[in-house]
C-alpha positions in Angstrom: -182.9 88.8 88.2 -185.6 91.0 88.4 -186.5 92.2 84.7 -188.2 95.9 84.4 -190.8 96.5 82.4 -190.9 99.0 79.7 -192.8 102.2 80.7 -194.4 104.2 78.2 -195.5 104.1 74.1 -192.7 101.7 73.7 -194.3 99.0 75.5 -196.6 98.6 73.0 -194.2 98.5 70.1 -196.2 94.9 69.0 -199.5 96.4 68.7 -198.1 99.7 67.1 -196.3 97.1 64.4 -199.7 95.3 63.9 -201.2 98.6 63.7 -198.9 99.4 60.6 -199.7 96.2 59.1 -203.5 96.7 59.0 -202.8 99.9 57.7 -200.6 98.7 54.9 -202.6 95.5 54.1 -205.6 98.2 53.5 -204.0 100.3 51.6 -202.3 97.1 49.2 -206.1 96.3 49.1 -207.2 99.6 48.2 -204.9 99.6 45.3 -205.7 96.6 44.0 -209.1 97.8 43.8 -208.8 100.8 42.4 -205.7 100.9 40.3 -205.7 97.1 39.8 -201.9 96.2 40.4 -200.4 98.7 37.3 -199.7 100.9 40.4 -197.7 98.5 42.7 -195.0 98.5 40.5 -194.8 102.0 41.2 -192.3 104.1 43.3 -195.4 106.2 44.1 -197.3 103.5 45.8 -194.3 102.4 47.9 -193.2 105.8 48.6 -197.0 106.4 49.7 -197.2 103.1 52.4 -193.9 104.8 53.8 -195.7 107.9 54.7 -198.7 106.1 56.0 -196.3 104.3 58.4 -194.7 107.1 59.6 -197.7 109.3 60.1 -199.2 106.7 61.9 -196.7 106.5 64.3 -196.5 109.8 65.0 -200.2 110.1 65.6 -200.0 107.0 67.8 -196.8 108.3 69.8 -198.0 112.0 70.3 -201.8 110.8 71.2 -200.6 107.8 73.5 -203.4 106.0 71.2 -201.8 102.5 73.5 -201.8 103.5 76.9 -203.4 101.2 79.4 -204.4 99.3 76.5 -206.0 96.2 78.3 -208.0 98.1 80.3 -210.1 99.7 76.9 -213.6 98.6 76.4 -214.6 98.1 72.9 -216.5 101.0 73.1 -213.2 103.4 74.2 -211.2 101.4 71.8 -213.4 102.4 68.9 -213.5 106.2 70.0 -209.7 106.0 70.2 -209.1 104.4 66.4 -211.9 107.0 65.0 -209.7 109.7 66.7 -206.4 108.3 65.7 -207.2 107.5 62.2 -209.1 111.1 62.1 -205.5 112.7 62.7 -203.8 110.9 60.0 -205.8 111.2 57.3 -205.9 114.7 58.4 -202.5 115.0 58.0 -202.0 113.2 55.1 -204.2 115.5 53.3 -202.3 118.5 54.2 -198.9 116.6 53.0 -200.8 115.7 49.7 -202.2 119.4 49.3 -198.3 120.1 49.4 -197.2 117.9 47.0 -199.2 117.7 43.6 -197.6 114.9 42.0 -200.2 112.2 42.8 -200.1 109.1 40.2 -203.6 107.8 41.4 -206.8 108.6 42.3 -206.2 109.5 45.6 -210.1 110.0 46.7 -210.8 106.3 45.9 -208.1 104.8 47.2 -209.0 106.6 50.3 -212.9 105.5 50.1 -211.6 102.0 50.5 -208.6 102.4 52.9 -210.0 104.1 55.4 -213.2 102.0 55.8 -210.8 98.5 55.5 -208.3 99.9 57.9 -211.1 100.8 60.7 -212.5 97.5 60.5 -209.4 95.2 60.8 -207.4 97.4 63.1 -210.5 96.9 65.6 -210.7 93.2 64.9 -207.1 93.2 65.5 -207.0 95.0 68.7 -209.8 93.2 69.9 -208.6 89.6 68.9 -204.8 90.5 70.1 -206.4 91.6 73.8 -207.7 88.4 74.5 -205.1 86.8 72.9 -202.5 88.4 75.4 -205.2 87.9 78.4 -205.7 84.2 77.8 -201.2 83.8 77.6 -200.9 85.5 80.8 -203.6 83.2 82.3 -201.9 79.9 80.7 -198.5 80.5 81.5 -198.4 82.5 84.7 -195.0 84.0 83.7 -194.6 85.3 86.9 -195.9 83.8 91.0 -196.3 86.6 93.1 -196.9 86.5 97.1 -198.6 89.3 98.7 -197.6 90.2 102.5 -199.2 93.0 104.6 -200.9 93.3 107.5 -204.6 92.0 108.5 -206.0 95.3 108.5 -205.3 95.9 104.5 -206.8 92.9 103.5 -210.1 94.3 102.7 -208.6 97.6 100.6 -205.6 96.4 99.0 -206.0 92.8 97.9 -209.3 94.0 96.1 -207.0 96.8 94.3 -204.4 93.9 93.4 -207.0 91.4 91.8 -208.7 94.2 89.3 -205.5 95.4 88.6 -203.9 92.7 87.5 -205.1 91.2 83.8 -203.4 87.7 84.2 -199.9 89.0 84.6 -199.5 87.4 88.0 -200.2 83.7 89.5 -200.5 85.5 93.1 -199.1 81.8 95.4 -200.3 82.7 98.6 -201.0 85.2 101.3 -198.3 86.6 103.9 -199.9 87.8 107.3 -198.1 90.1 108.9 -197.8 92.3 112.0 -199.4 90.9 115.3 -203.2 91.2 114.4 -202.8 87.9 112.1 -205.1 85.4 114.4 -207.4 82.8 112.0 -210.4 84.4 112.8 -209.5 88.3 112.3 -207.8 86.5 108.9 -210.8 84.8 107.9 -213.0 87.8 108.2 -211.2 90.0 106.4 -211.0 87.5 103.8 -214.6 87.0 103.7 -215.1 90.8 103.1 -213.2 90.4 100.0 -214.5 87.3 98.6 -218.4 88.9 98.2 -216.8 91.0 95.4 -214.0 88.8 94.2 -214.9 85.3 94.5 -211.4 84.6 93.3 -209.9 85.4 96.3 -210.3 81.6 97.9 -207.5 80.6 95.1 -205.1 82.4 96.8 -204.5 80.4 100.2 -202.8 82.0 103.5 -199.4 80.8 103.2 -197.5 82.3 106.4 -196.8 85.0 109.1 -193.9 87.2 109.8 -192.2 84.8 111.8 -192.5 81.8 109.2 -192.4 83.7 105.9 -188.3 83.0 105.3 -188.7 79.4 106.1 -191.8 79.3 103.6 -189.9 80.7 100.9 -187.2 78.3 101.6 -188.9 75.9 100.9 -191.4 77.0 98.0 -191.0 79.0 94.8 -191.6 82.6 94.5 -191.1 85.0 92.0 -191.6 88.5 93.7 -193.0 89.5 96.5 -195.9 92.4 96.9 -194.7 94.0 100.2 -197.7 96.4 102.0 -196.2 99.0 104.6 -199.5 100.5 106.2 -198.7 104.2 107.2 -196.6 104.7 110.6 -195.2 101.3 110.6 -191.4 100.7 110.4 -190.2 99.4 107.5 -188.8 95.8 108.0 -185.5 96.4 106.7 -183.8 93.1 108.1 -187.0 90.9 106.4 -186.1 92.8 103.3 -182.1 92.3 103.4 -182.8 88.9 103.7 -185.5 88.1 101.1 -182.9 89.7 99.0 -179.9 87.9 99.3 -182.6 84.7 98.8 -182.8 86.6 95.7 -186.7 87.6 95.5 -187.7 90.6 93.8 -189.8 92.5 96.4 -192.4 95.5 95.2 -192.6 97.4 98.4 -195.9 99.6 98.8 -195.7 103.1 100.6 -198.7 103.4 101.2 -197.9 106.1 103.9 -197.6 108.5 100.7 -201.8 108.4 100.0 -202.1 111.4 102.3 -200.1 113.5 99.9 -202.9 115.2 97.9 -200.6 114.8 94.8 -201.3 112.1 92.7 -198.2 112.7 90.9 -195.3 110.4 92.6 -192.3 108.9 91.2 -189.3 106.7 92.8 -185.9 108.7 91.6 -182.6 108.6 92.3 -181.6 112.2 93.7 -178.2 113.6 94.7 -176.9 109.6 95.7 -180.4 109.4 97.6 -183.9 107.3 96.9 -186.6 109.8 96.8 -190.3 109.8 96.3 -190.9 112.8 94.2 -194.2 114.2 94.3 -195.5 117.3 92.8 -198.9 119.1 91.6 -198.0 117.7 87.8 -196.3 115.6 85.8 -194.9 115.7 82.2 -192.3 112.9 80.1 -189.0 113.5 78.8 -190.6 113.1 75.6 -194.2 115.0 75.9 -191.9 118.1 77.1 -190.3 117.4 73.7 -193.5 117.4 71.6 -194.4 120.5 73.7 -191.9 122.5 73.2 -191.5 121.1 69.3 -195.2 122.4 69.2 -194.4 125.9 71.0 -191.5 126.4 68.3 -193.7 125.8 65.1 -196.7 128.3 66.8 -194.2 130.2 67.6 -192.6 130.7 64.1 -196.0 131.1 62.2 -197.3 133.7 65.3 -194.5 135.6 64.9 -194.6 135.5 60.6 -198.2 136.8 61.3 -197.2 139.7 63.8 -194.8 141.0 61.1 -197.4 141.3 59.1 -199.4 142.9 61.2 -197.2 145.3 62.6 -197.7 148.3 59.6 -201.3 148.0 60.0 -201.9 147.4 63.5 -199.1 150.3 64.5 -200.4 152.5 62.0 -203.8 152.6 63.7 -202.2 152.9 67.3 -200.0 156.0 66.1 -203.0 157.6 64.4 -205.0 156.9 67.5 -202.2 157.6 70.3 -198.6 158.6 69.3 -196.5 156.3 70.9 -194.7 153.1 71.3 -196.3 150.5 69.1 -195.1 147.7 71.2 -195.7 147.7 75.4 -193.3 145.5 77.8 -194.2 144.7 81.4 -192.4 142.5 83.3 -194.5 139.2 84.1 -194.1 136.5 86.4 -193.5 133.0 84.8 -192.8 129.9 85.7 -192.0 128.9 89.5 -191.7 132.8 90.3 -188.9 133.7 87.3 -189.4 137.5 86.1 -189.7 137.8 82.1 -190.5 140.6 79.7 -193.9 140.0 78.5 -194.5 142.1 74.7 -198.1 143.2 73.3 -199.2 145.3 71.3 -200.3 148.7 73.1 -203.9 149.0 73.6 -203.8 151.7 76.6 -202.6 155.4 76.3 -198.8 155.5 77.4 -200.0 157.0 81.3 -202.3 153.6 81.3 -199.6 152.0 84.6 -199.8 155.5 86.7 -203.6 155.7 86.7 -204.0 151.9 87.3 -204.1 152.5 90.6 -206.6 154.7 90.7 -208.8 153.2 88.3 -208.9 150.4 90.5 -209.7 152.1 94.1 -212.5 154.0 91.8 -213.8 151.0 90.9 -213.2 148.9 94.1 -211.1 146.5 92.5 -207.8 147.8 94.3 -207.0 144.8 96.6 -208.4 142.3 93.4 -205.6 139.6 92.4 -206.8 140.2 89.2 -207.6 143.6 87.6 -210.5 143.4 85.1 -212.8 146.1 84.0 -215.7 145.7 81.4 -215.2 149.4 80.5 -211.5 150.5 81.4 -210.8 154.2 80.6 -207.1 154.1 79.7 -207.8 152.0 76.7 -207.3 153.7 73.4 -210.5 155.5 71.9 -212.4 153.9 74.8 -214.8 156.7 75.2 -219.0 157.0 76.5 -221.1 158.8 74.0 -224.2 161.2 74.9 -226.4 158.2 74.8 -224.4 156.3 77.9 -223.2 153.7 75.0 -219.6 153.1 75.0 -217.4 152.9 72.5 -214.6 150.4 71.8 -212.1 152.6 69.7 -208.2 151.2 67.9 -207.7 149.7 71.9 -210.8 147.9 72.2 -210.8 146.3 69.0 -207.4 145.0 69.3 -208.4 143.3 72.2 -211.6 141.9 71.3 -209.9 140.4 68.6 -207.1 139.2 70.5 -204.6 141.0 68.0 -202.9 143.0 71.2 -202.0 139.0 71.7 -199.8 138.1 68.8 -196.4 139.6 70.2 -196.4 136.9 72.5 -195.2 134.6 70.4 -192.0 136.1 70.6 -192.0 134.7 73.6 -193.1 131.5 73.0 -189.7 131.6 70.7 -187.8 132.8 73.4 -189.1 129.7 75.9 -190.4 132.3 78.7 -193.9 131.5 77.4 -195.9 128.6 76.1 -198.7 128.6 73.1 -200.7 126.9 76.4 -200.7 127.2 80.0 -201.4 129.6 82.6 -201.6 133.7 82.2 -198.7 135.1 83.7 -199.2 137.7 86.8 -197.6 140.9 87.3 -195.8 141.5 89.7 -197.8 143.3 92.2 -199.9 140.6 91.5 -197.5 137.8 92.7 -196.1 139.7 95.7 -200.0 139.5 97.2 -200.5 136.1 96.2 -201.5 133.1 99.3 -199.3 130.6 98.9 -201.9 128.1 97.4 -202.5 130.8 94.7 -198.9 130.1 93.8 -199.4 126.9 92.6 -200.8 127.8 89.0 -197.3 129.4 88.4 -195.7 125.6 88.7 -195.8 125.4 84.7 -194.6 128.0 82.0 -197.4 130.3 81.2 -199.1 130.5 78.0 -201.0 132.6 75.4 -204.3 130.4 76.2 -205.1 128.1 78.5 -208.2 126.8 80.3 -209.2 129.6 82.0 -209.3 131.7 78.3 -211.0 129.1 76.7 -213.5 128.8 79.4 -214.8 132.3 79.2 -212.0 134.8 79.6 -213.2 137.9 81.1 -216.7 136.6 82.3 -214.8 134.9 84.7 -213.8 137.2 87.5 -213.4 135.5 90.5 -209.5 134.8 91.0 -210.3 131.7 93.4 -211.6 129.6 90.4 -209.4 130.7 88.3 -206.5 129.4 90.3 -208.9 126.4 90.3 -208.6 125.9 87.0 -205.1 126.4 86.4 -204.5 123.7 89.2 -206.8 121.3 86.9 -204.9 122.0 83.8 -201.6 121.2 85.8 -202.8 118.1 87.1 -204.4 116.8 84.3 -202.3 117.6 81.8 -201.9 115.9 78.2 -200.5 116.8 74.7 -204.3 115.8 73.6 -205.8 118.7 76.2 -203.8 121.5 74.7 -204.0 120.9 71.6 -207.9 120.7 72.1 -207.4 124.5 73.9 -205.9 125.4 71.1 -208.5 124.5 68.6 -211.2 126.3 71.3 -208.9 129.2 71.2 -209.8 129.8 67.7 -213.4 129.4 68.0 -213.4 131.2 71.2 -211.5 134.3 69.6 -213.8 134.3 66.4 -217.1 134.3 68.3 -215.3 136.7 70.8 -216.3 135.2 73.6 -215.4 136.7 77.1 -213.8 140.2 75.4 -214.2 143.6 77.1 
């Protein structure tokens, strides 16, 4: 019986224990240092190691500190712990700064902690590596055959041998389809073997024809089963490896066309699907991201309370009006939302838009942009040809106009990140590949913001980026946006 293996932070549960250990031994070290051992008896000090533990893991979970882990260099693996250990004691200064009722001195503790936790979490992860490396090697848990056809030998057995870290004892080679003479073998082979000399342990074992009665008679764990694109799939080979009960990895290799990288095996409506799409996000990363939205959201929207009298007193003063301005927006996947801000354009601002824009030759632009846009409030040019921002202009250079959007981030139409939502005349002229940015729920930043706002002007790279953020998307990239949204807003770069 063929036993799955754990996907995801979870398969790393016994370096996220030894993890906790370090940081528990260094902290019991610490102690002892500073507060000799008066403090261990102390509800304080155990009540302390708790948090520590449960920091940790968060940080580890939520930066996926253990993904891939094998494949780390020493190098990576020491930017990774600075970053990780960064976070916590980050946070673990913001929980202190919340509770006052310290027993120790806190400082000290920390001079030694950190330093002795840095030091043997690396040894660790380092020694525990080549401890799992050199098991896998021993033991050979698992003997794995590899069949395909003559013609893949030279891409997909080199892909097989650097990916593999000991896990399998690969048994032999499986030739199949009809281009399997010695010779064609033997060359194909030898292309390999100038890169990976390792290859000449891993003998030719059988063809298509002979392949059942070779695993009659010799022991196999699973099978590595290449289908090369517009081949059939040899269902009845398959059937019957089965019911010899083999474990068989088939390859659909027909699927590297796809220009997604994104594809998953699913069960969907009774059916086996490959799903593929432009990007990809966990069960539990959609959590954390949506646990994130609901805390910005809550502190945005505290802040646009309070900045409702001021704000609204300058726009009344300025304009008599509305202080608030809906539009509907497009969102995610093409669903229609109410979009708030505050108003920074005198109320007629949507009638003369059109003419704004054939004045200024922007009228068949996917995205209007002006540097000096006449229906802002107070926007005005003096007698010396300088313009000036006025209540409007402000509130957008400062991104104040911004902060009703969190409402919407509490909502769920919006996200504090993603992509900036079109309006709808907007979407009705978009080309289907512009359509793609709108696969995710928009957001208050994103990259494009971050990456110069209003300097950048041409719609084709910003669809570009958007499609970049989709596809490479991480909890660890927007919270990084977000942190650049601050510094991008304060040095105002990109405003009009």
């Amino acid at each position: 019986m063929y036993k799955r293996r754990v996907r995801g932070w979870s398969q790393h549960i016994d370096f996220m224990l030894l993890d906790i250990l370090c940081a528990f031994l260094s902290l019991l070290a610490a102690f002892l240092i500073v507060e000799k051992d008066g403090m261990l008896h102390s509800l304080f000090f155990w009540w302390l190691a708790l948090e520590v533990a449960l920091v940790n893991t968060v940080v580890m979970i939520v930066m996926d500190t253990y993904h891939s882990v094998l494949h780390h260099s020493p190098w990576d693996e020491m930017v990774r712990l600075l970053g990780q250990t960064g976070n916590v004691v980050l946070i673990l200064v913001v929980l202190r700064l919340l509770d006052q009722t310290a027993e120790a001195d806190l400082p000290k503790i920390a001079l030694h902690a950190v330093p002795l936790y840095l030091v043997s979490c690396y040894i660790m992860r380092q020694a525990y590596k080549s401890f799992l490396k050199k098991k896998h090697h021993i033991h050979n848990r698992h003997s794995m055959l590899i069949a395909l056809e003559t013609s893949q030998i030279p891409t997909v057995i080199p892909r097989i041998l650097r990916s593999n870290y000991g896990i399998y004892r690969f048994s032999g080679i499986a030739v199949m389809g009809n281009d399997n003479s010695e010779e064609q073998v033997r060359q194909a082979l030898g292309r390999v073997r100038e890169e990976y000399p390792e290859v000449d342990t891993i003998p030719v074992v059988a063809t298509a024809d002979t392949l059942e009665q070779y695993l009659t008679n010799n022991w196999v764990d699973e099978i590595y089963l290449d289908v090369p694109p517009k081949t059939d799939m040899p269902v009845e080979l398959i059937n019957s490896l089965m019911r010899m009960g083999i474990t068989i990895h088939t390859a659909l290799t027909s699927l590297d066309d796809i220009e997604s990288r994104h594809k998953n095996v699913e069960w969907i409506c009774g059916h086996l699907t490959i799903t593929t799409s432009l990007g990809y996000i966990t069960g539990r990363d959609l959590f954390l991201k949506r646990l994130m939205d609901v805390m910005g959201g809550l502190i945005g929207s505290l802040i646009t309370v309070l900045l409702i009298p001021p704000v609204g007193l300058a726009i009344l003063l300025s304009d008599p009006g509305p202080i608030f301005f809906s539009q509907t927006r497009i969102g995610e996947n093409g669903k229609k939302f109410q979009m708030y801000k505050f108003r920074s354009m005198y109320m007629d601002a949507e009638e003369r838009k059109k003419q704004v824009a054939l004045e200024n030759g922007q009228e068949d632009h996917l995205m209007f942009k002006m540097e000096h846009d006449p229906r802002i409030i107070g926007k005005r040019q003096g007698p010396d040809g300088k313009w000036k921002k006025g209540v409007g202009g402000w509130l957008r250079a400062l991104s104040l106009d911004e902060f009703p959007q969190f409402f919407n981030v509490l909502k769920g139409d919006m996200s504090l990140v993603g992509t900036r939502p079109p309006t709808v005349d907007e979407w009705h002229r978009y080309e289907p590949y512009h359509r793609s940015r709108m696969s995710t729920r928009p957001g208050i930043t994103g990259l494009w913001q971050v990456s110069g706002r209003s300097n950048i002007r041409d719609f084709d790279t910003v669809v570009r980026m958007d499609r970049e953020y989709i596809e490479n998307w991480s909890l660890k990239q927007d919270i990084h946006i977000l942190f650049k949204t601050v510094w991008v807003v304060f040095k105002r770069i990109g405003t009009m």
